[in-house]
C-alpha positions in Angstrom: 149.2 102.7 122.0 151.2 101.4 124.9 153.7 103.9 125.7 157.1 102.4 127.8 158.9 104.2 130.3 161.7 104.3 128.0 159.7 106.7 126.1 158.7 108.5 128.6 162.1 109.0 129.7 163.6 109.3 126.5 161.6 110.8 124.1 159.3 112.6 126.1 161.9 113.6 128.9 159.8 113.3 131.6 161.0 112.7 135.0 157.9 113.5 137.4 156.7 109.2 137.3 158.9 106.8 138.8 159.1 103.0 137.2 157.5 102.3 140.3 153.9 104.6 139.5 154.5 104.7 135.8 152.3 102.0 134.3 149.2 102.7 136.9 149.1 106.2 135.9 149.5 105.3 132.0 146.8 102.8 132.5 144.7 105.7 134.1 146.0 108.1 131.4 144.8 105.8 128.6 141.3 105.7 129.9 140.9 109.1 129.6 142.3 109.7 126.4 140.6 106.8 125.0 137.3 108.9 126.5 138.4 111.9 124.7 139.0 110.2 121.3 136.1 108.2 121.2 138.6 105.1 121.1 139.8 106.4 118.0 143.5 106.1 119.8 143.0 102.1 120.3 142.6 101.8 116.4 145.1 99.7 114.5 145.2 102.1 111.4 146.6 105.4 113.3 149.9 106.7 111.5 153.0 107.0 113.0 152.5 110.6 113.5 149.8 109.8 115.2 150.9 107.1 117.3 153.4 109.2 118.5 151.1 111.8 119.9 149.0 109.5 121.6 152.3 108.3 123.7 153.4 111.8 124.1 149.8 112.9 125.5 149.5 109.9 127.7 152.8 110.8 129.4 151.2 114.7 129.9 148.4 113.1 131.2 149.7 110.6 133.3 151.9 113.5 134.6 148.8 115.4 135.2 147.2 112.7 137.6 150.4 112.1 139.1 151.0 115.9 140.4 147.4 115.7 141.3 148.0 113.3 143.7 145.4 110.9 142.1 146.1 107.3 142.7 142.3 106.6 142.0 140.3 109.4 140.2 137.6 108.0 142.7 139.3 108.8 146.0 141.0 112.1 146.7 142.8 115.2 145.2 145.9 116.4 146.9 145.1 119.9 148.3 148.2 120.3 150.9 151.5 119.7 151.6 154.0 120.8 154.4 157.4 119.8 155.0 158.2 120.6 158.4 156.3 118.1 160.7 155.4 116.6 157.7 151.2 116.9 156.8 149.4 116.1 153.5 146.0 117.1 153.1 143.8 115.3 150.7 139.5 116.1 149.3 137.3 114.5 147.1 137.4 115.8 143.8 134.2 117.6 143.9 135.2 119.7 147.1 138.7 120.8 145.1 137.0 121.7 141.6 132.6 121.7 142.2 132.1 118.8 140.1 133.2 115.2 140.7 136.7 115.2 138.8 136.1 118.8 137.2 139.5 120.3 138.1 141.4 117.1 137.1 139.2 116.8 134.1 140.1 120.0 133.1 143.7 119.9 133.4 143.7 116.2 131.5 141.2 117.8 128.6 143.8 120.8 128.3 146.4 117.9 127.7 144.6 116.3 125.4 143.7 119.0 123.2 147.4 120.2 123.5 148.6 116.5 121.9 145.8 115.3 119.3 143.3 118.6 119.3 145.2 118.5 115.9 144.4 115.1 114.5 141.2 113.3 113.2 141.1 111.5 116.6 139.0 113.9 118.9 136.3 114.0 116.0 133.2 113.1 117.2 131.7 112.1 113.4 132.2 109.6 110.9 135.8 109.7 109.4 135.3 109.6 105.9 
């Protein structure tokens, strides 16, 4: 499932993570959509098709926690910026959204349905 940032640059055309950021919010992005899938996304037997949505939805997600401002989901959310002067403001999680991680949560579940809501990987059963 490992997605490079040649990928990410190139097939994906992102350009909001650096090479410097890029693998610590893959590696974040991972754990959520392995969360999501039920480890269905870690298994050796996905298709190519497959495969290829799981890299594409952990660049959206690791997008997602990047714009967020999330370099741990267990310290703060960005919630301001200013130029002038400059000023960044930061908050837990559960100030921004009510619940701990329920904005960003929301925003990487939106993702992740986007991506493999599709497939056979966000099924909760048994696959037959």
């Amino acid at each position: 499932m490992s997605v490079t940032y040649a990928f990410y640059t190139d097939t994906f055309k992102g350009n909001i993570l650096t090479p410097d950021n890029f693998e610590a919010f893959t590696t974040r992005a991972e754990d959520y959509i392995a969360a999501y899938t039920y480890d269905k996304c870690k298994s050796e037997d996905l298709s190519e098709y497959e495969d290829l949505l799981v890299k594409k939805c952990t660049c959206a997600v690791a997008e997602v926690l990047s714009e967020c401002g999330v370099s741990d989901i267990s310290t703060s959310v960005k919630t301001s910026e200013r130029v002038g002067n400059w000023s960044v403001g930061y908050a837990a999680p559960a100030v921004v959204s009510g619940a701990p991680g329920g904005m960003i949560n929301a925003l990487v579940l939106n993702k992740v349905q986007l991506y493999l809501g599709r497939t056979r990987l966000m099924y909760m059963g048994v696959d037959l």
